[in-house]
C-alpha positions as CSV (number, residue, x, y, z in Angstrom):
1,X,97.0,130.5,102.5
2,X,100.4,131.5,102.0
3,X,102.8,127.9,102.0
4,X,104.3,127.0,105.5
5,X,107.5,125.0,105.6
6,X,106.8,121.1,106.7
7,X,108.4,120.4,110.1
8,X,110.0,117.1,111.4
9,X,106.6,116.7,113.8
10,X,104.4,117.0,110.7
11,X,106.4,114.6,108.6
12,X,106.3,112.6,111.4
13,X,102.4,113.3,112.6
14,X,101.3,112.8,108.7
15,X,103.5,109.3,108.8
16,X,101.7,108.1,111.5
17,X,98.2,109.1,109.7
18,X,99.1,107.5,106.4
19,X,100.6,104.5,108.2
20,X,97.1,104.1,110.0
21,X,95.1,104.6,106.9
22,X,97.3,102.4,105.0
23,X,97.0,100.0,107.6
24,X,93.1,99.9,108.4
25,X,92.7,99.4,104.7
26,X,95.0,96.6,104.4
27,X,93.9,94.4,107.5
28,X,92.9,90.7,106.3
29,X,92.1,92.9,103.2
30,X,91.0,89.5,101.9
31,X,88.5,88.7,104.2
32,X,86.8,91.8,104.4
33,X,86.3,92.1,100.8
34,X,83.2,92.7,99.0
35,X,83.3,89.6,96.0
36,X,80.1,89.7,94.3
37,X,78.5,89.8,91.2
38,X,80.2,93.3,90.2
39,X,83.8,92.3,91.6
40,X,83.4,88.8,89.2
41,X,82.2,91.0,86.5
42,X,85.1,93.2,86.6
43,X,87.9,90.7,87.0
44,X,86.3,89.2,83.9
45,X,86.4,91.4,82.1
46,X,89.6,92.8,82.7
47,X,91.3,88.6,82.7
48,X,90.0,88.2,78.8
49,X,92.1,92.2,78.9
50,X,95.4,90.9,80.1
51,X,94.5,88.3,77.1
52,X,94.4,90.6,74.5
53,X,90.8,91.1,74.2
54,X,90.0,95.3,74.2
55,X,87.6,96.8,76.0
56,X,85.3,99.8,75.3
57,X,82.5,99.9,77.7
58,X,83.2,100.2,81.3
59,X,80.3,98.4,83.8
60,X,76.6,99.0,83.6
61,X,75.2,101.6,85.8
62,X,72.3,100.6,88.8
63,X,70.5,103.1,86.9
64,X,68.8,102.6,82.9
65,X,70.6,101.1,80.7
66,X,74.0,103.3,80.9
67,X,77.8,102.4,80.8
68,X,80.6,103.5,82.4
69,X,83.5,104.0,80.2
70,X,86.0,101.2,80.5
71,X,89.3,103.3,82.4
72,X,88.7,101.5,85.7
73,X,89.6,98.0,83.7
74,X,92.6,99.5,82.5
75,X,93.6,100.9,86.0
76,X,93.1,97.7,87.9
77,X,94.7,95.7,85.3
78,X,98.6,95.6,86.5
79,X,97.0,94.9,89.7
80,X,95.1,91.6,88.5
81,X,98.2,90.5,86.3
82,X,100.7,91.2,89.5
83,X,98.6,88.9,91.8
84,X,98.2,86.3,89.3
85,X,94.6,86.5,88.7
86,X,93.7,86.7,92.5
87,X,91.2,89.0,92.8
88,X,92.9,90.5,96.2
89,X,95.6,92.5,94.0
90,X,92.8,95.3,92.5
91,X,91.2,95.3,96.0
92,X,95.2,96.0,97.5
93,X,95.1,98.9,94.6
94,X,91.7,100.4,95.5
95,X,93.7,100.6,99.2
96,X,96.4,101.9,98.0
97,X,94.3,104.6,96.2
98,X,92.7,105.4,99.1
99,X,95.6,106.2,101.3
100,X,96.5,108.4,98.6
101,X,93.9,110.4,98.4
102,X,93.9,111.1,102.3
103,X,97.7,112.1,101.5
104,X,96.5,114.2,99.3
105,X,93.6,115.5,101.5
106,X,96.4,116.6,103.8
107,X,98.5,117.8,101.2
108,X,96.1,120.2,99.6
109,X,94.4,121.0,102.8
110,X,97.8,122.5,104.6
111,X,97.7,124.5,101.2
112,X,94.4,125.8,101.0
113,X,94.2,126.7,104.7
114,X,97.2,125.6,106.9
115,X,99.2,122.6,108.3
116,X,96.4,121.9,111.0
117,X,93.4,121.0,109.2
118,X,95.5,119.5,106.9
119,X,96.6,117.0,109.4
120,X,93.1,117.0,110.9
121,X,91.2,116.4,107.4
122,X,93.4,113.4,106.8
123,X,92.6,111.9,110.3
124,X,89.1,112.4,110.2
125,X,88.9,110.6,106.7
126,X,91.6,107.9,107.3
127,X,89.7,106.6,110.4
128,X,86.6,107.2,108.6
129,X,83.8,103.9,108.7
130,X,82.3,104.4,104.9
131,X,85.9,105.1,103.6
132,X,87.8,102.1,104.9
133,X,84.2,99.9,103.1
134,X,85.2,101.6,99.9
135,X,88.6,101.7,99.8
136,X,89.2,98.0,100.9
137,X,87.3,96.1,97.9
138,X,87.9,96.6,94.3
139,X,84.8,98.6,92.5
140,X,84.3,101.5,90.3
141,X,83.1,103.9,92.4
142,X,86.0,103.6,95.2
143,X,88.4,105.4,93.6
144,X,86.0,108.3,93.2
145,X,87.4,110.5,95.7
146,X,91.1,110.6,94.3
147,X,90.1,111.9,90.9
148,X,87.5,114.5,92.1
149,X,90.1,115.9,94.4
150,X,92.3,115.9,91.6
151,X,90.3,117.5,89.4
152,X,89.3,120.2,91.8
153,X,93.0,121.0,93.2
154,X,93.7,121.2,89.3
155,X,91.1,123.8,88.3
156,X,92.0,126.0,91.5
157,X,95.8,126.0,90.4
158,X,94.5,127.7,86.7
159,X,91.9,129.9,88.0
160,X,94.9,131.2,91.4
161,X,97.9,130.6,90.4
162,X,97.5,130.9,86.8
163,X,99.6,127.6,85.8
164,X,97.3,127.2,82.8
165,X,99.3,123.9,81.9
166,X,97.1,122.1,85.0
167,X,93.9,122.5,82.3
168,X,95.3,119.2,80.6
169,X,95.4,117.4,84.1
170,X,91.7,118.8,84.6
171,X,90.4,117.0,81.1
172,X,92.3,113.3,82.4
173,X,91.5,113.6,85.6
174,X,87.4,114.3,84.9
175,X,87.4,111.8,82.0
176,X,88.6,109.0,85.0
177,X,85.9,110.5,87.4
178,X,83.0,110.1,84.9
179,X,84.3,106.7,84.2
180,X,84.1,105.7,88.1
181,X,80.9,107.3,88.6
182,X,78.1,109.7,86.4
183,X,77.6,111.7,89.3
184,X,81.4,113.1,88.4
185,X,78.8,115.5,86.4
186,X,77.8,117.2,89.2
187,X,81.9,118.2,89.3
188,X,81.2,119.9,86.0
189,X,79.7,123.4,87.7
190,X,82.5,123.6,89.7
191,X,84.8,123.1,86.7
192,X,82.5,125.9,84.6
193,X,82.4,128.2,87.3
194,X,86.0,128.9,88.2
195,X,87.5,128.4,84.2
196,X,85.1,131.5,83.8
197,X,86.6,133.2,86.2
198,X,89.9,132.4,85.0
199,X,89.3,133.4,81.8
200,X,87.5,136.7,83.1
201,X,90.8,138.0,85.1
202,X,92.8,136.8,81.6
203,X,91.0,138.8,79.1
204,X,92.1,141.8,79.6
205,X,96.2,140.4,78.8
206,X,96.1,139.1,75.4
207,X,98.9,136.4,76.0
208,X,96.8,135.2,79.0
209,X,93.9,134.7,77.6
210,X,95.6,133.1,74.8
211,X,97.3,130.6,77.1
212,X,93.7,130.1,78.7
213,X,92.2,129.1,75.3
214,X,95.1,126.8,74.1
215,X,95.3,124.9,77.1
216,X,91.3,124.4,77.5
217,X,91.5,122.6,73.8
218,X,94.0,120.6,74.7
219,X,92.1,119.5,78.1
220,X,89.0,119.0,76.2
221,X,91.1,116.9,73.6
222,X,92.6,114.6,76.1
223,X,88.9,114.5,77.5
224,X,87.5,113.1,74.6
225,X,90.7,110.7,73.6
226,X,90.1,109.4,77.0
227,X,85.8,109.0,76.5
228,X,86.4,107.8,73.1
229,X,86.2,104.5,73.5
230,X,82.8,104.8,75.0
231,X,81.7,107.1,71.9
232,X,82.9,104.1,69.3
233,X,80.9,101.7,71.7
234,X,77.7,104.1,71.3
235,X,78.3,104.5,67.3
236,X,78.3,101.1,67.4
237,X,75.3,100.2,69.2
238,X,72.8,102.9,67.8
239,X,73.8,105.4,70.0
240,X,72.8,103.1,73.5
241,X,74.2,105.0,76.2
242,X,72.9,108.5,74.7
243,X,69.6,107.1,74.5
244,X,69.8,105.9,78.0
245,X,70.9,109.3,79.4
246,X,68.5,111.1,77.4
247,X,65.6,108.7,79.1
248,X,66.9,109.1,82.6
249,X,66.8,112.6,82.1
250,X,63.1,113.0,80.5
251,X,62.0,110.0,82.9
252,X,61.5,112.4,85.7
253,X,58.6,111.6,87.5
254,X,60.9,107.9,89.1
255,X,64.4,109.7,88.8
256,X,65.2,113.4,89.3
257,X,62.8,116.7,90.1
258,X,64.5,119.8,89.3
259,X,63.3,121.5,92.5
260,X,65.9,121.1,94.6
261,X,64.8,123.5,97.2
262,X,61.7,121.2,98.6
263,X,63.1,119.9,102.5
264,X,61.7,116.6,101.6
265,X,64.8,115.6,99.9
266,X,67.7,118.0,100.8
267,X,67.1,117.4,104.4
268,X,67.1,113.5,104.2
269,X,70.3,113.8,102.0
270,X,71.9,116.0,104.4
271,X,71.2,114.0,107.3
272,X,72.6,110.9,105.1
273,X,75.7,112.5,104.2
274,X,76.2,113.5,108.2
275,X,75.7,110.5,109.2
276,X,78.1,108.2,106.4
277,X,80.9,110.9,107.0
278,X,80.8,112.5,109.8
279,X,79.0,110.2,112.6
280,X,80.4,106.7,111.6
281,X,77.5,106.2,110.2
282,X,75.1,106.5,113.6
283,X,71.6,108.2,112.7
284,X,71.6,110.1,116.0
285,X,71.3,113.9,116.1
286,X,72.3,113.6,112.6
287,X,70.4,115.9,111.1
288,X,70.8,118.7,113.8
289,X,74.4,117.7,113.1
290,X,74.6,118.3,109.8
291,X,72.3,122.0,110.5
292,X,75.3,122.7,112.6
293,X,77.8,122.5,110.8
294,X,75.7,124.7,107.6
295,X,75.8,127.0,110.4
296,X,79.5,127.1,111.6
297,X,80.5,127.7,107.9
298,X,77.9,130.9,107.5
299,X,79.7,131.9,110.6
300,X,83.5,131.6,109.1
301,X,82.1,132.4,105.8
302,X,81.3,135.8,107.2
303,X,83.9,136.3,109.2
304,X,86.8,135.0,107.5
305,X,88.7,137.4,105.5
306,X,90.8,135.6,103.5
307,X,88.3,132.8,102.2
308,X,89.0,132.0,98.8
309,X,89.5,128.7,99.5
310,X,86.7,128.0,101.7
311,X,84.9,129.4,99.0
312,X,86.1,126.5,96.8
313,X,85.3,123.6,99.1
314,X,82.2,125.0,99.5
315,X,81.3,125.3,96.3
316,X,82.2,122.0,96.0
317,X,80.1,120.7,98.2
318,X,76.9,122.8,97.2
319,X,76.8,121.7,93.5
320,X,77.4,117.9,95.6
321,X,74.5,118.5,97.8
322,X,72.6,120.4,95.4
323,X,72.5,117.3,92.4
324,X,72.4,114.2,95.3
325,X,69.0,116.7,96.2
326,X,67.3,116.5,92.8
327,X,67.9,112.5,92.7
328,X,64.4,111.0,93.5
329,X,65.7,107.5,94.3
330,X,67.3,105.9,96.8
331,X,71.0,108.1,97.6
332,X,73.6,105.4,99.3
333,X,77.3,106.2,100.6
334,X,79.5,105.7,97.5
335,X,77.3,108.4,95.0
336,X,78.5,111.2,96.6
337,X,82.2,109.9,96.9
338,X,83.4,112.8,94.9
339,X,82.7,115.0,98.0
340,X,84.3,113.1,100.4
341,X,87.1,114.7,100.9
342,X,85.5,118.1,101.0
343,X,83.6,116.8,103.6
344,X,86.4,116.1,105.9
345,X,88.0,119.6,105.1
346,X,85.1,121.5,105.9
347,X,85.0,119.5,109.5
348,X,89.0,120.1,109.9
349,X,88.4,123.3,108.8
350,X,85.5,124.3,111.5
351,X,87.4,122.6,114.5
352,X,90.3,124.1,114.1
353,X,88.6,127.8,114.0
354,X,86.4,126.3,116.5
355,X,90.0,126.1,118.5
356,X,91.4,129.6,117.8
357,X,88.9,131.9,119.1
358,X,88.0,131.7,122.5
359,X,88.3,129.3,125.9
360,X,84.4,128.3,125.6
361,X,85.0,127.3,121.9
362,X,88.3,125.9,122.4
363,X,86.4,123.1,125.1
364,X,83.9,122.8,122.0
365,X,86.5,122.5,119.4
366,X,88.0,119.4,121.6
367,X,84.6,117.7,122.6
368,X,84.0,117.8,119.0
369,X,86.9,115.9,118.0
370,X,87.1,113.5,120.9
371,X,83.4,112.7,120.0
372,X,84.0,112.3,115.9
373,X,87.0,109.8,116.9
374,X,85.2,107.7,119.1
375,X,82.6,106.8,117.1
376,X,85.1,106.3,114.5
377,X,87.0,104.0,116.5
378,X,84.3,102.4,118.6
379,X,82.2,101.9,115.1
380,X,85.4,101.2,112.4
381,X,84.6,98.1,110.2
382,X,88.1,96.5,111.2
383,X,85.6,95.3,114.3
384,X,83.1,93.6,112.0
385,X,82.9,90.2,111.4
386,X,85.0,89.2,108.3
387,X,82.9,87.8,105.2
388,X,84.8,86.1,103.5
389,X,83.1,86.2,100.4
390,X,86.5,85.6,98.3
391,X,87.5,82.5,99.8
392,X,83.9,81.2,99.9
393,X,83.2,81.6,96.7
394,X,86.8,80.4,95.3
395,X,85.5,76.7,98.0
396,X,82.5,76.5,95.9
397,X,83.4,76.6,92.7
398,X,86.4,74.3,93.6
399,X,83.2,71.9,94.6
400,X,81.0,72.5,91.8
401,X,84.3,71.9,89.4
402,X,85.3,68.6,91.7
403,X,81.5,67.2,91.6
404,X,81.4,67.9,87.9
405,X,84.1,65.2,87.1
406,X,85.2,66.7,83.9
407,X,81.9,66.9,82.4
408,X,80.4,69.9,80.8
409,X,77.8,71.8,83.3
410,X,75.5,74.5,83.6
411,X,75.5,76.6,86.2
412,X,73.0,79.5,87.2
413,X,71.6,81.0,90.6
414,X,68.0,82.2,91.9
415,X,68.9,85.9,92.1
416,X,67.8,88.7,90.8
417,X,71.1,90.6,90.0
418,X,74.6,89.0,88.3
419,X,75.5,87.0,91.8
420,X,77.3,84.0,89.0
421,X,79.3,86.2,87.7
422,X,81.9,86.1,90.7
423,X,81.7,82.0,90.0
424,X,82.2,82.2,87.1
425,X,85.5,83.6,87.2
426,X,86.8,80.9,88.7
427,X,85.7,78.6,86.2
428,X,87.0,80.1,83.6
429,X,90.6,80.6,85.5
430,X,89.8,76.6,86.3
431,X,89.1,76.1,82.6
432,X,86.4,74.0,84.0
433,X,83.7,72.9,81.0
434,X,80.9,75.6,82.2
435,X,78.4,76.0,79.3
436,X,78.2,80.2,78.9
């Protein structure tokens, strides 16, 4: 798609979008955020940070015995030492993230395949139920979808345009999506695929090819500067996290089958991923939904002629689909952030082509969108009940701390996961005499 200059009604039609995004994200932000055990953890870790204390590990995975690297401390640092220590400033950054990658989504999108379903994509996700959850309360996994699309929009400017420098942003970006999330793997077939394709068109002009080489070292370097910390943490620690992966991997009968082609797993995840994303999270029709729409991109697969781009988000998603498939356990909403917002592309993409061919799929093309927004609207999260986990968890510790009188205490709950760790924070911030 060749570019298209940006007119004053797209400026102003994207403003509007971003302002809503921004906005839904935002409202009584403090409220609605999740403040658990993993939010405590996190704003632990990253207070005894802003003290000088380094970190090399990033949060234990749901999964084994496997950490994260530690980049998501260091990014919602400046937030936690801007707001004091309230644990509202990284949630107001995870936000802030968010509405950037749905500017983005519409920035890219008008790129790969016009102004419309660039405008379109970044509705559809801004009003989007699952995305407002994770982009309103400060964890890991939210910022997910920024960095994927990042490092996707990076590898298609080396392998089309040719602007090898963009392999460096490839190596940062992927080192900050593996450090939200493992499944950022399943981004590494993408990644293979079209770098081999770039380096196939460059081998046949030495200075090309050349170029191609340099700049891959360098990504790879600044991949590994940015995983290095996690490497010293495994030297360390007799090699911990390798030994975990290497266990989740040969552990397959309770964590992945490498047949992805059995219905018994790609149709559930399918009819998951339709219903999160695309049906504000309502099970109904969901999977003859989600059939649909596999059908509608054969369709413009086939008969699209210029496609590269399609070809990308689909690739995308397949490798997405494909890995989410294989996964034997339960799959929920934020795993397969990193195909979020090919997701809403895809959706632009088909409604929009939807609205150019004919009368009869012009009325489609419309019921289609007035449906996906109503259920966005009529379901949106804004309507729910705030928590108000945050506040009631900063009451009682204020009441444990007042009904301790300045004497030491213990403190420990009946749960089965790290539910202290959020009181706990506000001990230490207290300096209340809490025995660790």
């Amino acid at each position: 798609m060749e570019k298209t200059k940006i007119t004053k009604l797209e400026i102003f039609l994207i403003s509007l979008v971003i302002l809503l995004c921004l906005g839904l994200r935002l409202y009584k932000i403090d409220q609605y955020m999740t403040f658990l055990g993993d939010e405590g953890r996190d704003v632990r870790v990253v207070s005894n940070l802003l003290s000088g204390n380094l970190v090399f590990i990033g949060p234990q995975t749901s999964i084994g015995n496997m950490y994260l690297g530690p980049l998501y401390y260091y990014l919602i640092a400046p937030a936690l030492a801007l707001s004091g220590g309230n644990p509202v400033g990284p949630a107001i950054e995870v936000a802030f993230l968010g509405t950037l990658t749905v500017f983005l989504t519409w920035w890219f999108g008008r790129t790969w395949f016009g102004r419309n379903i660039g405008l379109l994509a970044a509705l559809l996700f801004a009003l989007s139920p699952v995305a407002i959850i994770y982009s309103r309360s400060s964890w890991n996994p939210n910022p997910m979808p920024l960095f994927s699309l990042l490092t996707i929009w990076s590898i298609w400017q080396v392998y089309r345009h040719k602007r090898f420098g963009y392999l460096s942003l490839v190596g940062i970006t992927m080192a900050f999506a593996l450090q939200m999330h493992y499944l950022g793997l399943l981004l590494i077939p993408v990644l293979g695929i079209y770098w081999l394709l770039t380096l196939k068109s460059a081998r046949k002009i030495q200075k090309e090819k050349s170029l191609v080489i340099r700049n891959s070292i360098l990504g790879i370097i600044l991949f590994l500067v940015l995983m290095s910390p996690l490497a010293l943490f495994d030297l360390k620690h007799d090699f911990m996290n390798l030994k975990a992966f290497q266990a989740f991997f040969s552990d397959r009968q309770t964590t992945i089958n490498l047949n992805p082609g059995r219905s018994d797993r790609f149709l559930p995840v399918l009819s998951q991923i339709t219903t999160d994303m695309v049906l504000a999270r309502q099970t109904q029709y969901a999977l003859i939904v989600g059939i649909t729409i596999i059908l509608f991109t054969l369709f413009f697969l086939i008969n699209t002629k210029k496609k590269s781009a399609l070809i990308l988000i689909l690739t995308w998603l397949f490798f997405g689909a494909l890995g989410l498939s294989v996964y034997k356990q339960h799959v929920y909403a934020h795993y397969y952030g990193f195909i979020y917002p090919a997701i809403y592309l895809l959706v632009a993409f088909i409604i929009v082509r939807l609205w150019q061919m004919s009368l009869v799929t012009r009325f489609i093309s419309l019921a289609s969108l007035a449906i996906l927004i109503y259920l966005s609207v009529i379901f949106s999260p804004v309507k729910d009940t705030p928590n108000n986990q945050l506040a009631r968890t900063r009451e009682i510790s204020s009441l444990i701390i007042k009904e301790s009188e300045g004497e030491p205490f213990n403190f420990g709950l009946i749960a089965k996961q790290n539910y202290d760790e959020s009181y706990r924070y506000f001990f230490e911030v207290n300096n209340a005499k809490m025995f660790r």
